[in-house]
TILO-362412 format. One line per field, with one value per residue (C-alpha): residue in one letter; x, y, z. Coordinates in Angstrom, 2 decimals. Example, Ala and Ser with C-alpha at 12.3 -4.5 7.8 and 13.67 -1.06 7.14 Angstrom:
2
residuo	[a; s]
xx	[12.30; 13.67]
yy	[-4.50; -1.06]
zz	[7.80; 7.14]
END
This chain:
581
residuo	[x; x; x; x; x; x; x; x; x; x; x; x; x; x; x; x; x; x; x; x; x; x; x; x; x; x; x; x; x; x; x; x; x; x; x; x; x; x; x; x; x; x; x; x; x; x; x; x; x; x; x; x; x; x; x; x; x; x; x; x; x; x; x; x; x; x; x; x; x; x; x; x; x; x; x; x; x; x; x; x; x; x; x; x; x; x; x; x; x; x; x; x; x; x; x; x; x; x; x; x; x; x; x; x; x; x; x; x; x; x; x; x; x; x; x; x; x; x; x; x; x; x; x; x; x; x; x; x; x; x; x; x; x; x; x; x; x; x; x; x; x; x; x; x; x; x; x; x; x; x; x; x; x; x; x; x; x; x; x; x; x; x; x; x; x; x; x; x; x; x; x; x; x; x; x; x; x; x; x; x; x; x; x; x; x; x; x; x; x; x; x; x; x; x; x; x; x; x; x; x; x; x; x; x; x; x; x; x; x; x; x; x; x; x; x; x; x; x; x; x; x; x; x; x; x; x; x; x; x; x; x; x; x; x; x; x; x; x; x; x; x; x; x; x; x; x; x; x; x; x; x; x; x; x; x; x; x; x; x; x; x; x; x; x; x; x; x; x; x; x; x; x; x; x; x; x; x; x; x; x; x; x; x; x; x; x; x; x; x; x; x; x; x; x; x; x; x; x; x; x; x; x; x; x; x; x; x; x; x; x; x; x; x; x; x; x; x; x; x; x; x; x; x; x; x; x; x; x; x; x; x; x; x; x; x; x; x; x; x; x; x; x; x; x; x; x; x; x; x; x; x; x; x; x; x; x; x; x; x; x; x; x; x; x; x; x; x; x; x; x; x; x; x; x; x; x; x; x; x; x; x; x; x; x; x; x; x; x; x; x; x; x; x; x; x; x; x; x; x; x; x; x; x; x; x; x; x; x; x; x; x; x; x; x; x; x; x; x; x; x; x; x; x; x; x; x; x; x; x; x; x; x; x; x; x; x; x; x; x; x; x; x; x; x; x; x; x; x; x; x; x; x; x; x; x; x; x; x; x; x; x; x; x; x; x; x; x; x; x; x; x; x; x; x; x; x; x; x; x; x; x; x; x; x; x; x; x; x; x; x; x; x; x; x; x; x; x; x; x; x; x; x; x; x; x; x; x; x; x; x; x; x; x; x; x; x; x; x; x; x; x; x; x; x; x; x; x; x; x; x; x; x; x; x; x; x; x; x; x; x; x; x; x; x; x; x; x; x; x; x; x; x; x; x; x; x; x; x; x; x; x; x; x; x; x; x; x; x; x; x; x; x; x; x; x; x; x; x; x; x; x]
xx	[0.00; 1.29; 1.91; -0.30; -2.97; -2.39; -2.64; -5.82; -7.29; -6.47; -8.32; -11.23; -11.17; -10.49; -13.49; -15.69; -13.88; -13.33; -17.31; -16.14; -12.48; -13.18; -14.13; -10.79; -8.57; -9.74; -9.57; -6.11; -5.73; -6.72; -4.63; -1.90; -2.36; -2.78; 0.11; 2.07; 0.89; 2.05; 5.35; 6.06; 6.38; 9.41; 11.42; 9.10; 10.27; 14.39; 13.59; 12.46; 15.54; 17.98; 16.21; 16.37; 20.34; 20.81; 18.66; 16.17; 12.53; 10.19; 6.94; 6.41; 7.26; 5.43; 2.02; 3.03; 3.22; -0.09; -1.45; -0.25; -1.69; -5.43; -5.75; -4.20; -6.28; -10.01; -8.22; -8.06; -11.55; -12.92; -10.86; -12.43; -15.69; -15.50; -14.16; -15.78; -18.97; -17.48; -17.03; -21.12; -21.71; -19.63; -21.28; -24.48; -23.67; -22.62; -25.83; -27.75; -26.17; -26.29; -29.91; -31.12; -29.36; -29.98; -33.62; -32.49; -31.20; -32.17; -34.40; -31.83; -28.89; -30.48; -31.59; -27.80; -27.13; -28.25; -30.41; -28.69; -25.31; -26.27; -27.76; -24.52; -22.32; -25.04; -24.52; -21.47; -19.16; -20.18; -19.32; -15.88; -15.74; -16.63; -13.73; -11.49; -12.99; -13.29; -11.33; -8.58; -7.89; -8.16; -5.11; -3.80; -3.30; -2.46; -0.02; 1.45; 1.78; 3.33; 6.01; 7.73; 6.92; 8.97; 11.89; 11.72; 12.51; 14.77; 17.08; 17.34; 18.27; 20.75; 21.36; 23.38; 20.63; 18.01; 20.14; 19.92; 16.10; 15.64; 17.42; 14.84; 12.23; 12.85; 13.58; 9.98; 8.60; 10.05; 8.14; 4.74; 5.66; 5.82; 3.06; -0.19; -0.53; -1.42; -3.29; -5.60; -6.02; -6.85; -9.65; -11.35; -11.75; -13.09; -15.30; -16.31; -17.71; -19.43; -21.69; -21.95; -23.20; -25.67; -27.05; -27.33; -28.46; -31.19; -32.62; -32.90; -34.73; -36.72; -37.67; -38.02; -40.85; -39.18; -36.06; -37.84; -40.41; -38.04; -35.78; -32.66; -31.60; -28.66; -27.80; -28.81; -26.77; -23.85; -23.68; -23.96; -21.34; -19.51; -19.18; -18.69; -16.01; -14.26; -14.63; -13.08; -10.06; -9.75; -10.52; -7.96; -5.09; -5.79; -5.37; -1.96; -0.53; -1.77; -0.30; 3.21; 3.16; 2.49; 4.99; 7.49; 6.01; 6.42; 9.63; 11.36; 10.58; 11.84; 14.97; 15.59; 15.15; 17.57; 20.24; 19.19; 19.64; 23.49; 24.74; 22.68; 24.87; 28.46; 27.63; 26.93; 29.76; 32.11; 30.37; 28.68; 25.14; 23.57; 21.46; 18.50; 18.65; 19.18; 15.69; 13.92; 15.44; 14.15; 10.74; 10.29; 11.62; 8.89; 6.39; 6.77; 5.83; 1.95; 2.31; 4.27; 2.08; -1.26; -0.42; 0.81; -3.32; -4.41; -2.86; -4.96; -8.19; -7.14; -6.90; -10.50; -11.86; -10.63; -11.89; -14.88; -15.07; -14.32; -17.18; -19.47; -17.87; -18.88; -22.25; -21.79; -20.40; -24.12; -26.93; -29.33; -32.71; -32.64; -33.72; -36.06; -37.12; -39.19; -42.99; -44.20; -46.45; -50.02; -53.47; -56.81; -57.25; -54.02; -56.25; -58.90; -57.71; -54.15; -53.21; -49.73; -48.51; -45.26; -43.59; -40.96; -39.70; -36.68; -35.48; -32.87; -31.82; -28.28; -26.06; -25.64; -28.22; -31.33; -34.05; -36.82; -39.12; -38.32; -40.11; -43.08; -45.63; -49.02; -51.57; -53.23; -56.59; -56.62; -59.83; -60.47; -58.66; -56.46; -55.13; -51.64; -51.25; -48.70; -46.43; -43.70; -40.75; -42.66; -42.12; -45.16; -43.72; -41.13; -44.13; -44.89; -41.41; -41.51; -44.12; -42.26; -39.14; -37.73; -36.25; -35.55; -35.39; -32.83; -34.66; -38.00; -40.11; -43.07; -45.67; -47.71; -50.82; -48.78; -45.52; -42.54; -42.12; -38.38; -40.16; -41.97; -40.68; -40.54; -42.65; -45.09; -45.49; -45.37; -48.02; -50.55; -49.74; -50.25; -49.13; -49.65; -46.38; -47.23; -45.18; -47.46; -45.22; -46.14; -43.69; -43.13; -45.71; -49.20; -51.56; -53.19; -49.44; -49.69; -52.75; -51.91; -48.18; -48.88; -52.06; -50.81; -53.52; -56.41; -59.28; -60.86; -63.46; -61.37; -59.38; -62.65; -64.24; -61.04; -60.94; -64.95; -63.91; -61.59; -63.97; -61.18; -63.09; -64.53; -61.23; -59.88; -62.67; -61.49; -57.74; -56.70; -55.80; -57.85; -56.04; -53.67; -52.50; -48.59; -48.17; -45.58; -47.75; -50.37; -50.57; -51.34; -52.02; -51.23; -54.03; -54.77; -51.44; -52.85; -55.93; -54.02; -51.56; -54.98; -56.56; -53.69; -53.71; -57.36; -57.89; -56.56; -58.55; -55.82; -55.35; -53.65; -53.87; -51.00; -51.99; -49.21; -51.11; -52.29; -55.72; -53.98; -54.46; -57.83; -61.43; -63.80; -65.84; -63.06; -61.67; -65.72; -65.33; -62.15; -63.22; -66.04; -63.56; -61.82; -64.48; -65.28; -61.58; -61.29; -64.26; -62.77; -58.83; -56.85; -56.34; -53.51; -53.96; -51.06; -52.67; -51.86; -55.23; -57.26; -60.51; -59.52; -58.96; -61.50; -63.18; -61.34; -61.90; -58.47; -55.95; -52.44; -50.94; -47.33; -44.66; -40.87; -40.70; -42.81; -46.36; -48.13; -51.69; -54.21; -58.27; -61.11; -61.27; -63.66; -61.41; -58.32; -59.97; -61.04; -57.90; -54.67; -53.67; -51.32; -54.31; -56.45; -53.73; -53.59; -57.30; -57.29; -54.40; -56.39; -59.46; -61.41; -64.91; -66.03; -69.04; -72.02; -72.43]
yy	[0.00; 3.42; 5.90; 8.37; 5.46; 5.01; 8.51; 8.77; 5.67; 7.30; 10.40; 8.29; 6.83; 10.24; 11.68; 9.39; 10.95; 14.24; 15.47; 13.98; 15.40; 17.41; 13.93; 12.37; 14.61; 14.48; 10.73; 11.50; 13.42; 10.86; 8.71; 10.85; 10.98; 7.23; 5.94; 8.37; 6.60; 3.78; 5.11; 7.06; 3.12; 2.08; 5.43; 5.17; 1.51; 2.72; 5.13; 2.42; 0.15; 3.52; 3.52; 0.41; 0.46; 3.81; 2.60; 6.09; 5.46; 4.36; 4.23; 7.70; 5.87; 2.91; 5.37; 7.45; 3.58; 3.04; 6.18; 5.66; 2.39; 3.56; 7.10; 5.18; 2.55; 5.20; 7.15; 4.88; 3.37; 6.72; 6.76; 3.89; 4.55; 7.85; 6.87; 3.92; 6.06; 8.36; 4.81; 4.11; 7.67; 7.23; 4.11; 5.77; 8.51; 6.08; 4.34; 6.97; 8.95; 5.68; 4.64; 8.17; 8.37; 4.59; 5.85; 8.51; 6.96; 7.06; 3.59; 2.82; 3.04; 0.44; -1.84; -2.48; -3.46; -6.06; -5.26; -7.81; -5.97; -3.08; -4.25; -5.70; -2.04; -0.66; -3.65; -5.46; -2.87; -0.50; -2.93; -2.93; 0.40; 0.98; -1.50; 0.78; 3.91; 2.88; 0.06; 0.71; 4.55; 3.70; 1.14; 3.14; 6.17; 4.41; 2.17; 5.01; 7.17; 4.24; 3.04; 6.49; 7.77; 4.49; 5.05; 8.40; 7.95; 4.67; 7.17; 8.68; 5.97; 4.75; 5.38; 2.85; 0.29; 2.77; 1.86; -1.70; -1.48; 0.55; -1.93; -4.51; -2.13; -1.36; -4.95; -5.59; -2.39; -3.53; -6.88; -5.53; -2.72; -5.23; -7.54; -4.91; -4.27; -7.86; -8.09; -4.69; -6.74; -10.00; -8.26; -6.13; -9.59; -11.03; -8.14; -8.26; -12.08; -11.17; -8.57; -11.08; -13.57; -11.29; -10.75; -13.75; -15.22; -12.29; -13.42; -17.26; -16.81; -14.27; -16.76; -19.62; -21.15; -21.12; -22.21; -25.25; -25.97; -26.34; -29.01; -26.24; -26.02; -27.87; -25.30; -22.19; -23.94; -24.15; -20.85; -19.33; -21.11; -20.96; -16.91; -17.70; -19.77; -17.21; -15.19; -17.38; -18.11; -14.68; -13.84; -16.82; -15.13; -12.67; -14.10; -15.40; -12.43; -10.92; -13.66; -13.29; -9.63; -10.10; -13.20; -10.46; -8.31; -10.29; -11.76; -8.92; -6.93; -10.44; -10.04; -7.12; -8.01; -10.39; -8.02; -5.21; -8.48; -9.20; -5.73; -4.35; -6.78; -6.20; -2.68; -2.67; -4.86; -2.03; 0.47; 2.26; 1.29; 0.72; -2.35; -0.30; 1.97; -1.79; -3.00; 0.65; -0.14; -3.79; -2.95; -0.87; -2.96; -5.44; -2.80; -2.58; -5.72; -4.43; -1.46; -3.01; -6.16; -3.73; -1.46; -5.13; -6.20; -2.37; -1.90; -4.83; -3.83; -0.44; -2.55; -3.69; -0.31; 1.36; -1.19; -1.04; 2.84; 2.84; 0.81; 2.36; 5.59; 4.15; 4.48; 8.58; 8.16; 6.60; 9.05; 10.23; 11.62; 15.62; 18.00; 20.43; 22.79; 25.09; 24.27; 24.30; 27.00; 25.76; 27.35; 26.57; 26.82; 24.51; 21.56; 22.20; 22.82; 20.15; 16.69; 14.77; 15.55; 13.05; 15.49; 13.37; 11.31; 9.17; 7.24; 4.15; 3.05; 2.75; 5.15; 3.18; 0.57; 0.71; 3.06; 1.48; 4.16; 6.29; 9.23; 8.91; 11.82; 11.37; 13.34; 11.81; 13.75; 15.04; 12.95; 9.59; 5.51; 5.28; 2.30; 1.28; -2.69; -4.50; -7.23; -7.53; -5.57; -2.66; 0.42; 0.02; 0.31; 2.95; 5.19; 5.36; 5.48; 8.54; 9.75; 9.16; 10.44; 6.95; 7.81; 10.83; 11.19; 11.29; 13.67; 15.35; 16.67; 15.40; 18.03; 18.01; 20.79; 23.02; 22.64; 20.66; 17.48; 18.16; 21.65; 19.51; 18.68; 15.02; 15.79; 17.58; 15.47; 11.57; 13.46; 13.59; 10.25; 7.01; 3.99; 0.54; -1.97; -4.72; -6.99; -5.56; -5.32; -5.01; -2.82; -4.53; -3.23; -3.96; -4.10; -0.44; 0.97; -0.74; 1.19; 4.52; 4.03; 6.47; 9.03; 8.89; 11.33; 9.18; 7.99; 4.98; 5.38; 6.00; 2.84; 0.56; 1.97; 1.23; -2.60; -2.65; -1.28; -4.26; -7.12; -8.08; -6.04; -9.29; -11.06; -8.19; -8.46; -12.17; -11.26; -11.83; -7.84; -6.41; -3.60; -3.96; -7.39; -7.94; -8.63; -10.76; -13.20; -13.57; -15.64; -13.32; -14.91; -13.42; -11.92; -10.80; -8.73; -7.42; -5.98; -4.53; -2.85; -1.65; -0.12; 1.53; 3.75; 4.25; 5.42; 9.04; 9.57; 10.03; 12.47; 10.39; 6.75; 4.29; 1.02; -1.69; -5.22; -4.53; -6.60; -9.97; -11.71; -11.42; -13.21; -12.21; -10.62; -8.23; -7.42; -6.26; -4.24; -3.07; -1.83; -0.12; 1.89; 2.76; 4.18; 6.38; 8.09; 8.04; 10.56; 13.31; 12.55; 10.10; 6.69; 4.82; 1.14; -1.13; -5.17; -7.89; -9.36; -7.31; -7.52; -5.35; -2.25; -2.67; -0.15; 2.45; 6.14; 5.65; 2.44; 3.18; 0.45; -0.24; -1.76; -2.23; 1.23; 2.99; 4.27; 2.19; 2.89; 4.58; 4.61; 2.83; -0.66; -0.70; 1.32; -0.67; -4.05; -2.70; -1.10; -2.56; -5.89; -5.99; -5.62; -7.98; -10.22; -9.91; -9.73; -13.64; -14.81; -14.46; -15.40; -12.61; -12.26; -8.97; -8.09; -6.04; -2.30]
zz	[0.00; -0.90; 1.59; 0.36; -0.03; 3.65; 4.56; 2.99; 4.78; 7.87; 7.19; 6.15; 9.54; 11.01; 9.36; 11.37; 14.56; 14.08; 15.18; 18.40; 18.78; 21.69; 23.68; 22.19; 23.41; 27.15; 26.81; 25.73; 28.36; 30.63; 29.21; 29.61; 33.58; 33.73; 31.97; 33.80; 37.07; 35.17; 34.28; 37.45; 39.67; 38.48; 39.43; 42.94; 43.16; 42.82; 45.57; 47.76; 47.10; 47.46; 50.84; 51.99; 50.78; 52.47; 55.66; 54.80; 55.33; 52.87; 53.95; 52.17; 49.02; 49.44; 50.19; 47.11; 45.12; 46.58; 45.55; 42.06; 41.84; 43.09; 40.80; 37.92; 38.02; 38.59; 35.60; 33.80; 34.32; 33.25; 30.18; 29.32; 29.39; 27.97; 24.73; 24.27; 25.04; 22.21; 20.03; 20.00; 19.03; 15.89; 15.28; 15.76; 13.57; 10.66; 11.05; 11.01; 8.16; 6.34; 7.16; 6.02; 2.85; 1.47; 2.32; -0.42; -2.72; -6.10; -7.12; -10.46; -7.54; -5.26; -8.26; -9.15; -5.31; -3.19; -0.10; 2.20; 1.47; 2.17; 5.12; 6.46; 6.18; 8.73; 10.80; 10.78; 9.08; 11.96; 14.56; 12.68; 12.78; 16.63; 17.73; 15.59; 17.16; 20.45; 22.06; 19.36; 19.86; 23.58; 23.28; 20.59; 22.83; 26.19; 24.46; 22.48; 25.11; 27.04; 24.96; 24.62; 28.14; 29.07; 26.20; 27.42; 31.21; 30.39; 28.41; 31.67; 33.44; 31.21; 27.53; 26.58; 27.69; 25.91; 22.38; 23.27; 23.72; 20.74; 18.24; 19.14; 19.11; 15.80; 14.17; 15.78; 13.73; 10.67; 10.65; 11.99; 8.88; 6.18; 7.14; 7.78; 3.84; 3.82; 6.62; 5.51; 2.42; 3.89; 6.01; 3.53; 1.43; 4.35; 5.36; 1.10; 1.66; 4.00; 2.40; -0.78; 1.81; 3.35; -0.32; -1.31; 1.95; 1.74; -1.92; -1.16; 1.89; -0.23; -2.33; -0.06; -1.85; -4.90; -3.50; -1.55; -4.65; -6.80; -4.54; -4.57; -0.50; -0.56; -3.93; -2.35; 1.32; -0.71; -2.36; 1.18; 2.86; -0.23; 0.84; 4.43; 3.48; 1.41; 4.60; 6.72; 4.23; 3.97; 7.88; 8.79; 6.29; 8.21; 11.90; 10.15; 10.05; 12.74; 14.87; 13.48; 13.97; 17.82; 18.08; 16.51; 19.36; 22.01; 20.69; 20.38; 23.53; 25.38; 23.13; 24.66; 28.56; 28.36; 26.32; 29.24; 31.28; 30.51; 29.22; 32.74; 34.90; 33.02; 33.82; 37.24; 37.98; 36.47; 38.47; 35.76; 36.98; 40.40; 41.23; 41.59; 38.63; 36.69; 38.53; 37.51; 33.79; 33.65; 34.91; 32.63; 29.53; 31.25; 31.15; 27.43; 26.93; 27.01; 25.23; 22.17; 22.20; 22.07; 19.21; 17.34; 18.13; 17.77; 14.29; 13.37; 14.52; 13.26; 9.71; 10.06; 10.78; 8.17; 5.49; 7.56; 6.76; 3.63; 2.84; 4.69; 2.84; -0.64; 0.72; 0.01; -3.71; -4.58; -5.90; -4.24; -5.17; -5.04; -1.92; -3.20; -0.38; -2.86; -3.06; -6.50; -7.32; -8.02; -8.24; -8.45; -12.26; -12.77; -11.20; -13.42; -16.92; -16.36; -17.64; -17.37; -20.53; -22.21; -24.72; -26.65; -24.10; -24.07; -21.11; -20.17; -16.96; -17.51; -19.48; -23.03; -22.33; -24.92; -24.44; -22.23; -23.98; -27.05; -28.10; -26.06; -26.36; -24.87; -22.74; -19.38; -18.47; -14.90; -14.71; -15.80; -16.21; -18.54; -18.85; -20.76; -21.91; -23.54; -23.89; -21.00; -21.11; -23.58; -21.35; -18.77; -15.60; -17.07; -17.59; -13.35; -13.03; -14.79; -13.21; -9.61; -10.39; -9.69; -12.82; -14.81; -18.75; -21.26; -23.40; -23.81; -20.80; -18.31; -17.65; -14.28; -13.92; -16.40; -14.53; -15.88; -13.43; -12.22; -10.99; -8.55; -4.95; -4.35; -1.38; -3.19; -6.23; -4.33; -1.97; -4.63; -6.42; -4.83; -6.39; -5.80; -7.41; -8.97; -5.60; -3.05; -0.50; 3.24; 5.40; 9.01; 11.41; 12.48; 9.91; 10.74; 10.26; 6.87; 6.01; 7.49; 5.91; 2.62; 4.82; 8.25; 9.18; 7.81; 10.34; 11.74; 9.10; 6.28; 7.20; 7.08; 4.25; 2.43; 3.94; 2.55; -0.94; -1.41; 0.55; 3.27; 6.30; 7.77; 7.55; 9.29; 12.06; 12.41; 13.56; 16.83; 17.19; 14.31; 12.93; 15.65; 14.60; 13.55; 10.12; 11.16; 13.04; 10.94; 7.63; 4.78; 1.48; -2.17; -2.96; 0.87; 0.48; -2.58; -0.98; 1.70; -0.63; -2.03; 0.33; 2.08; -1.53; -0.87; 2.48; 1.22; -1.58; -3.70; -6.59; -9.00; -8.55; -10.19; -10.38; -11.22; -12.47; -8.54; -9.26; -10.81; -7.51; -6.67; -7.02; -9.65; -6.65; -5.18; -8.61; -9.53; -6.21; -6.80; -10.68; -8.84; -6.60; -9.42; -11.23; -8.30; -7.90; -12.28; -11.80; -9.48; -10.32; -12.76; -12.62; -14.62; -14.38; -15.41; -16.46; -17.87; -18.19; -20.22; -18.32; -15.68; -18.62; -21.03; -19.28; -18.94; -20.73; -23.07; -23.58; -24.35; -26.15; -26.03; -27.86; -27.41; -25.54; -28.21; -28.30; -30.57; -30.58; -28.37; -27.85; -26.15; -26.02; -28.97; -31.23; -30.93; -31.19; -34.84; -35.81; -34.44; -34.27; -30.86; -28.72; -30.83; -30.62; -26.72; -26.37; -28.27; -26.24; -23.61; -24.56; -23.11; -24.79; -25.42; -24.46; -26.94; -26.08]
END
């Protein structure tokens, strides 16, 4: 690793840090005191054995020992806590900056990724991060502190031992030197498999039906602990060299006792050293032992944490969707005379890949259903995604109530358009949280005339908690979901309702209730209904018909099954009788 590559890790790490400096430096502080405790016993110790040798008293050094040994110890209790306090705020601050920006990130971002790895850089990779924030920059400065407070004050004991020391010192630095690249690399391909095994993990048990209908859990087993065994290769790589740099540790600071050892003893038999400036000098080659054998383990957990952060740092290179803090201007007479208007769009959802629509101008009345069919992969859901900002065009403009879409707030714009995707996906919650999830403010009666509209009030009245029950706990079928996802869009009355193939799961009965709702909100706002099977459109006011990301045709359902052969094509596919007007 290059140094300026390693400079700039640290400031990644430091960046995480830095809103908490203030808290660092009077743990350093702390630390300071502490270690100086630490430091000061040896010199108190010499003073004792001058006494003893001199016949002076030393019960006013033993108390001062004593002394040392108490604060020093409360000192260092405190540092402790305070900076590992300061380590779960960081934590908590990447969590939370990450939580609220994958919450704004744009959909074609979060498409390309999977959820379970994301999900493992606000968990584990902040765990990683803590250690290196917390219990690391404790033993980081504490060991720091004491390895050159005790070089310091063994230079003034003796300097010739101090040389001694420092030669082993430094063949130990050497080898820790040359073998953290490797272990840095070791760990951020461990901390890697893990995320891939978090993704992949998350899909199969996504798809556990699939996985188990179709006879695949020893396949799906092995791709998972195919990852976590690629994480503990790389994890145990790791370990590897992690052991040999604190075997170098310890090795070499024992190296050095016994050189202080022999060299110590030739000295103070020629008279150059006295016995008790040789036992201040040893303990403190002995107390070196900790601090050289915790910045060997700190370094490593250092290591972690900053793979750790810049992972979670990769998390701010990803776009997000635009803060627009302007309200669009709107007035009564927009709402009255507007449409959505499509003026020569173009749109892809990759830079290069083909258009998913090309040159799409059409006009969506501010009242009505208009409905837009055709085969998979022709542009449908593009349109809503449009319409949502989920994703913005290449070329051409979208027109809401007069005013060009990008002119609209998110807020604003995903306030008056409710949509309902084609998965029906329940957020975790009870099931009133569910329906309240897109009109928080909606009442009790709201709630159950929605439930009515979509026939699944008495099932409701049959839960063990009614609206209160936990999704979680209760067994939710298909087309149950579907009607919930359903009537949490209806409970607001919503302006413009978007409708993603949301009625392919349900009875002939609900779907006839459901067509009725939909013919109440098509006459105060607009309804755009995405389907699959036909019967579910043939009523509405216009049909857009679309093919390979081009407008083919548009009309009623009368016009187009006289004029264009795509929808009479998908009308006979599936055999849906059309019925005399």
């Amino acid at each position: 690793m290059s140094e300026n590559k390693r400079w700039q890790n640290l400031r990644l790490l430091w960046s995480f840090v830095r809103p908490h400096r203030r808290t660092l430096w009077i743990g350093i502080v702390l630390g300071l005191i502490a270690t100086g405790a630490s430091l000061a016993t040896p010199l108190v110790t010499k003073s004792v054995l001058d006494g003893l040798s001199s016949s002076q008293p030393i019960a006013p050094a033993v108390a001062l020992l004593v002394v040392l040994l108490v604060a020093g110890s409360l000192i260092g209790m405190a540092q402790w806590i305070l900076l590992g306090r300061m380590g779960e705020r960081v934590v908590l601050d990447a969590r939370s900056s990450m939580v609220r920006r994958l919450f704004r990130l744009r959909i074609g971002e979060l498409a390309t990724r999977s959820p379970g790895e994301l999900v493992t850089r606000v968990t584990s990779d902040t765990v990683l991060l803590r250690e290196a924030a917390a219990s690391s920059l404790v033993s980081l400065v504490n060991g720091t502190i004491g390895l050159f407070g005790a070089l310091i004050l063994m230079g003034m004991l003796d300097g010739t031992l101090l040389l001694t020391t420092l030669a082993a010192l430094a063949v130990v630095g050497a080898v820790i030197g040359l073998l953290m690249p490797k272990m840095a690399k070791a760990q951020e391909q461990a901390q890697g498999a893990v995320g891939r095994l978090g993704g992949v993990l998350e899909g199969a048990l996504r798809a556990i039906r699939t996985v188990k209908a179709s006879r695949a859990e020893s396949r799906e087993s092995r791709r998972v602990i195919g990852e976590a065994e690629e994480s503990a290769r790389q994890a145990i790589r790791a370990i590897r060299y992690e052991a040999a740099a604190f075997t170098a540790a310890g090795f070499g600071v024992g190296l050095a006792i016994m050189l202080i050892l022999g060299l110590g003893a030739w000295r103070v038999s020629e008279g150059l050293l006295t016995v008790s400036a040789l036992v201040a000098f040893l303990l403190y080659a002995f107390q070196l032992m900790e601090p050289v054998s915790t910045l060997a383990m700190t370094f490593s957990s250092l290591q972690a944490g900053i793979a750790a952060a810049a992972r979670i740092r990769e998390i701010d290179a990803l776009d997000v969707e635009p803060d627009d803090p302007t309200p669009a201007r709107r007035t009564p007479l927009d709402l009255s005379t507007s449409a959505l208007v499509f003026d020569n769009v173009t749109a892809r959802y990759a830079p290069g890949a083909a258009p998913a629509i090309q040159n799409i101008s059409l006009e969506i009345p501010r009242r009505g259903h208009t409905a837009i069919v055709g085969p998979s992969g022709a542009g449908k859901t593009t349109i809503f995604s449009l319409l949502l900002r989920f994703l913005n065009p290449d070329s051409g403009q979208l027109v809401l109530d007069g005013l060009p879409l990008q002119h609209w707030p998110l807020e604003d714009l995903r306030r008056r358009i409710v949509y309902v995707e084609q998965d029906t996906p329940l957020v975790p919650g009870t099931l009133r949280e569910n329906l309240l999830y897109t009109h928080e403010s909606a009442t009790e009666q709201a709630i159950w005339e929605a439930l009515t509209a979509v026939r699944l009030s008495d099932r409701v009245k049959e839960l063990p908690d009614g609206l209160d029950t936990a999704l979680s706990t209760a067994v939710i079928s298909g087309g149950e979901r579907q009607r919930i996802a359903l009537a949490r869009a209806l409970v607001g009355d919503p302006e413009i309702l978007l409708l993603d193939e949301a009625t392919a799961q349900l009875d002939g009965l609900t779907e006839a209730a459901v067509h009725e709702v939909i013919d109440r909100i098509a006459r105060t706002g607009a309804v755009l209904t995405i389907a699959h099977r036909l019967s579910t459109v043939i009523d509405a006011n216009q049909i857009l018909v679309l093919e390979a990301g081009h407008l083919r045709a548009q009309g009623t359902h009368e016009t187009l099954l006289a004029t264009d052969t795509l929808y009479q094509d998908l009308i006979a596919a599936l055999r849906i009788s059309t019925p005399a007007r």
